[in-house]
TISEKE-306134 format. One line per 8 residues: their letters; for each residue x, y, z of C-alpha. Coordinates in pm, whole numbers. Each point is the difference from the previous one (the first is absolute). Layout:
A> X,Y,Z | ...
END
This chain:
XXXXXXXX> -7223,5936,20840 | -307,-216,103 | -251,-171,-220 | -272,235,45 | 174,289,-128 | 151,-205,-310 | -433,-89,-50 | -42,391,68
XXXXXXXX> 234,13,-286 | -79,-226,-221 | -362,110,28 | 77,377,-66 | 194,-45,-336 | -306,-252,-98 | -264,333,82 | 287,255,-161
XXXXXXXX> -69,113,-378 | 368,139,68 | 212,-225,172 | 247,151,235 | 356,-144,-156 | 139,14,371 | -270,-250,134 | 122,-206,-325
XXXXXXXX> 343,13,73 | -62,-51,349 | -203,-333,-99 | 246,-129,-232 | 257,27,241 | -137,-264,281 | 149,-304,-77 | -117,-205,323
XXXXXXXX> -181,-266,14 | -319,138,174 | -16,315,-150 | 25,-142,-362 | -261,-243,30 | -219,262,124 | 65,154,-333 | -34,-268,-190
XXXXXXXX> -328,-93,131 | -120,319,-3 | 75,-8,-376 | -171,-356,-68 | -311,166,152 | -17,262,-240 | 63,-194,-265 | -263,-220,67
XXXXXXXX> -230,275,62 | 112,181,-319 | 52,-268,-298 | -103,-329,173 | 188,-337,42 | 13,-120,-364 | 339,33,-147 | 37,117,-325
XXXXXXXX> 242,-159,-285 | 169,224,-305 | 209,-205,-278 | 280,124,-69 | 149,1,-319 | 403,162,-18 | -8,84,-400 | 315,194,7
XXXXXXXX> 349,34,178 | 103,287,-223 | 46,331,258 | 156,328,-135 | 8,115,389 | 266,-34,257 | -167,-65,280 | 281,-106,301
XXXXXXXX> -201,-278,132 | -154,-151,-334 | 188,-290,-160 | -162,81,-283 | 148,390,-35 | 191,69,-347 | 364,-44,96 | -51,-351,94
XXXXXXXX> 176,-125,-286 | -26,-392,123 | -333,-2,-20 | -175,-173,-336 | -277,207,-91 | -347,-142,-190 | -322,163,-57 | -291,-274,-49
XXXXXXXX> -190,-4,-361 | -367,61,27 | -107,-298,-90 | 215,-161,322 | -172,286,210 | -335,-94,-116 | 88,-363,97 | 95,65,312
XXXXXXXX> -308,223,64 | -206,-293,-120 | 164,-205,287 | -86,228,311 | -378,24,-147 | -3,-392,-21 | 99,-11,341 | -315,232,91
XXXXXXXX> 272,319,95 | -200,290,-106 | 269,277,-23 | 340,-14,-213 | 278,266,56 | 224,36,-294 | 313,124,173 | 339,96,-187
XXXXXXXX> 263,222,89 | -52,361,-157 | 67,-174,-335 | 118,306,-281 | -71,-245,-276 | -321,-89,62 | -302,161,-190 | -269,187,139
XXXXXXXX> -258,-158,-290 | 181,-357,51 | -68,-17,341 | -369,133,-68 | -37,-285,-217 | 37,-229,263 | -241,183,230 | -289,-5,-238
XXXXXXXX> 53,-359,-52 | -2,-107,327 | -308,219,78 | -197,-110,-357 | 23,-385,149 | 85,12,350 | -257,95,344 | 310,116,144
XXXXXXXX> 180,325,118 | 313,134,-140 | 265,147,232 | 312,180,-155 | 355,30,161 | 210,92,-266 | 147,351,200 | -9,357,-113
XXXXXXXX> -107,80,-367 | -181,330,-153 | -355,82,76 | -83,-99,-374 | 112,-341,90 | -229,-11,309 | -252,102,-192 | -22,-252,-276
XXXXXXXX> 42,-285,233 | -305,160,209 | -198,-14,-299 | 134,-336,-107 | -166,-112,325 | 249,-15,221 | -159,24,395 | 318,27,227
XXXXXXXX> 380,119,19 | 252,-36,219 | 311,234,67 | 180,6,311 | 127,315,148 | 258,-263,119 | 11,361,269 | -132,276,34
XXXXXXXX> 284,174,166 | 123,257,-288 | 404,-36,89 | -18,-355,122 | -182,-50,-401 | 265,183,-168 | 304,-192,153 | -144,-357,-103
XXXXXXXX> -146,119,-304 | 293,69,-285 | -115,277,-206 | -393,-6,42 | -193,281,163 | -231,-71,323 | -241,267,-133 | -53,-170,-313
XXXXXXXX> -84,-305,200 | -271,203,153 | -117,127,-344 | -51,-330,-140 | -174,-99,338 | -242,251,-10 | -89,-39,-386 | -88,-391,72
XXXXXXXX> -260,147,262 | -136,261,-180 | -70,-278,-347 | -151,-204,239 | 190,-263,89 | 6,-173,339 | 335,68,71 | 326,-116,180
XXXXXXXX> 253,60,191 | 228,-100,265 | 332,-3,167 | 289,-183,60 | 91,-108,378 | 371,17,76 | 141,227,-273 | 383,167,93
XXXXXXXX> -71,289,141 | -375,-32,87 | -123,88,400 | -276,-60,136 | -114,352,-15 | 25,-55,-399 | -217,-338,4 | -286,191,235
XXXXXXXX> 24,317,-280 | -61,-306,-279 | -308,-108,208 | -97,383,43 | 65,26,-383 | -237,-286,-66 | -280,108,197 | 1,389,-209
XXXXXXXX> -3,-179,-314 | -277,-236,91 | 218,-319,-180 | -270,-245,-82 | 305,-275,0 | 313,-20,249 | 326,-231,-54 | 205,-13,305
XXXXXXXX> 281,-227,-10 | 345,-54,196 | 336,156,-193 | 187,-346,-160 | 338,78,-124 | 104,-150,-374 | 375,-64,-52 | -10,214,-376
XXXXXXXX> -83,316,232 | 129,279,179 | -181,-119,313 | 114,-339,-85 | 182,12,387 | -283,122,185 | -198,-182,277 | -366,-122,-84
XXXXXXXX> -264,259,112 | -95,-136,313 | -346,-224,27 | -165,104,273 | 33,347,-75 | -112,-42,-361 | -312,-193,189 | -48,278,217
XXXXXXXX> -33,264,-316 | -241,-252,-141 | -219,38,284 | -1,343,73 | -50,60,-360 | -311,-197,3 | -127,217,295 | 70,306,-195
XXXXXXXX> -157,-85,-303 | -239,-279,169 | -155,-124,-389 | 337,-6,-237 | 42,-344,-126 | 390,-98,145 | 151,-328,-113 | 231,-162,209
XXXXXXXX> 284,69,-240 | 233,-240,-170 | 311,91,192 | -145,-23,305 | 12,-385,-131 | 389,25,9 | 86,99,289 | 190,-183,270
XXXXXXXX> -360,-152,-21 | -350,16,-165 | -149,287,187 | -293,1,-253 | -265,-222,214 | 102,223,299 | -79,335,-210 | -363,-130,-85
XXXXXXXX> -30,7,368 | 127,334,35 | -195,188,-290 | 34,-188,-307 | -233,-88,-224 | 147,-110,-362 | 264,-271,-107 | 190,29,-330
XXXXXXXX> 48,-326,-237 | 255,-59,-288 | -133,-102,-314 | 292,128,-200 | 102,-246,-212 | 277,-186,229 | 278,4,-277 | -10,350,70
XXXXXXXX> -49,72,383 | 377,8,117 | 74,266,-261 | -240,224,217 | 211,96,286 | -119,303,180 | 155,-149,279 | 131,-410,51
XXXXXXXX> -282,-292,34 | -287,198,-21 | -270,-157,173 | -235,-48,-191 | -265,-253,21 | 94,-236,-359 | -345,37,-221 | 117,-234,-329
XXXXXXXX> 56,-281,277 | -282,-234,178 | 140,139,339 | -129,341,-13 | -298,-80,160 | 135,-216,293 | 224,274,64 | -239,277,-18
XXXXXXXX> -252,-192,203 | 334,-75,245 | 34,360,58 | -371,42,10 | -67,-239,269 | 269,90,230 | -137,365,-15 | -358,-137,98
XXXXXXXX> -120,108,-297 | -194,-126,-337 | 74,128,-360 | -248,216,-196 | 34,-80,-349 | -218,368,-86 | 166,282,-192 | 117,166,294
XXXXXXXX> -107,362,-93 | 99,248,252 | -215,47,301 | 81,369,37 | -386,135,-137 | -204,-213,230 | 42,244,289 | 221,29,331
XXXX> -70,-353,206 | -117,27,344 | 292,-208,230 | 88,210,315
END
């Protein structure tokens, strides 16, 4: 196919309010050289147009390993009896919150696996803390929990939540997902948007079973719900898994999805996720160029950062340590880019940006 019709393309699912999932899967599917760049650049363009160059920074803090799920591809899922579990004290949260505002991060995410021991009012404590002291916004990814739950921690002053649909394909969901029900995943989804939240989602590149006609139905499935927040990352196997002797999603493809996503959605804030920091290289730099617009650092206190394994070496940049800065503004310059120390709010209510 020639460049002008992947432009004629690329422009029509930019103009589309419903993306046609064959022009998606199409897309996704050209893997040469010419064609991707086209894509890619295409992408850049409207991100630039859409949510600027600045890049936006979230501290991370992992204050839980605990899971009661059995996700295939999670090294944290239940039956992973190897795994030494912790769940950080509030005071050591609070710490570590302290750090990322030090280093003039304005938005924590307080991530956990879905945790059954932990406390809606004890995790509400911590919110209104943060918020009582802190200029800073409060993202949640602590997984599926009752409405009541959302609730309080909306009120708390919670601003943002993350939960990946991991997929959005209903039978490819139920065979990696032991026990839990993609429809509930959708509930909890659509109770985070209607509490107000800026919310999150995402998908996972590379996942047994996945085609690309699945991955262009996630990007489809993105665009309906109007996600406010995308995570896109390559599939990395774990040795405690089922998965554990799969092949790693592959990188240009999950760099592909990360473009075509930000022409769908044109203002979601995307980070250029941690695992795409672990592949067979660090593709993050290359995915700021490519749609991009948010980097991830660790401040979780480091005696405790191996214990979190979603998946092995998590790329993280390291925010307890000196170096987080060099490496951030590493990644940062190699993108062409500067970093925007704002909040980061979603862009989604300022109005479609004018590009093509």
């Amino acid at each position: 196919m020639s460049l002008s019709k992947v432009k004629s393309l690329l422009k029509g699912l930019y103009a589309s309010a419903s993306p046609q999932a064959r022009d998606l899967e199409f897309l996704l599917g050209l893997d040469g050289h010419l064609a991707q760049r086209e894509i890619f650049e295409f992408a850049d363009g409207v991100r630039r147009a859409s949510v600027g160059e600045g890049i936006f920074l979230r501290g991370v803090i992992e204050f839980s390993n605990f899971c009661r799920n059995r996700c295939f591809y999670c090294g944290l899922h239940s039956g992973n009896g190897r795994l030494i579990r912790y769940r950080l004290s509030q005071e050591k949260i609070l710490n570590s919150v302290s750090h990322i505002a030090e280093s003039g991060i304005k938005t924590v995410v307080l991530q956990s696996g879905d945790d059954p021991g932990m406390a809606r009012e004890w995790l509400s404590d911590i919110i209104r803390d943060i918020k009582m002291r802190l200029d800073i916004a409060v993202t949640l990814s602590v997984g599926e929990r009752d409405y009541q739950d959302y609730k309080a921690w909306r009120q708390a002053g919670a601003d943002r939540y993350l939960l990946k649909i991991e997929t959005s394909d209903p039978a490819l969901y139920s065979s990696l997902h032991y026990g839990m029900d993609f429809k509930r995943r959708l509930e909890c989804l659509r109770d985070l948007k209607e509490l107000g939240y800026q919310t999150g989602s995402g998908n996972i590149i590379g996942l047994k079973g996945q085609t690309l006609e699945s991955i262009a139905g996630d990007i489809a499935f993105f665009k309906k719900e109007g996600f406010e927040m995308l995570g896109i990352g390559p599939f990395i196997p774990h040795s405690e898994t089922p998965l554990a002797g799969q092949q790693k999603g592959e990188a240009g493809l999950t760099l592909r999805a990360v473009a075509l996503t930000r022409i769908v959605l044109k203002s979601a804030n995307i980070p250029a996720t941690t695992a795409l920091g672990v592949h067979d290289a660090d593709y993050r730099a290359r995915a700021l160029r490519c749609g991009a617009n948010v980097l991830m650092v660790n401040f979780t206190p480091r005696e405790y950062r191996g214990l979190y394994q979603i998946y092995p070496g998590k790329g993280y940049l390291e925010g307890a340590s000196e170096g987080w800065l060099s490496g951030a503004s590493k990644i940062t310059h190699d993108s062409g880019r500067f970093i925007d120390y704002s909040r980061g709010d979603a862009a989604l209510n300022r109005g479609e940006p004018e590009y093509v």
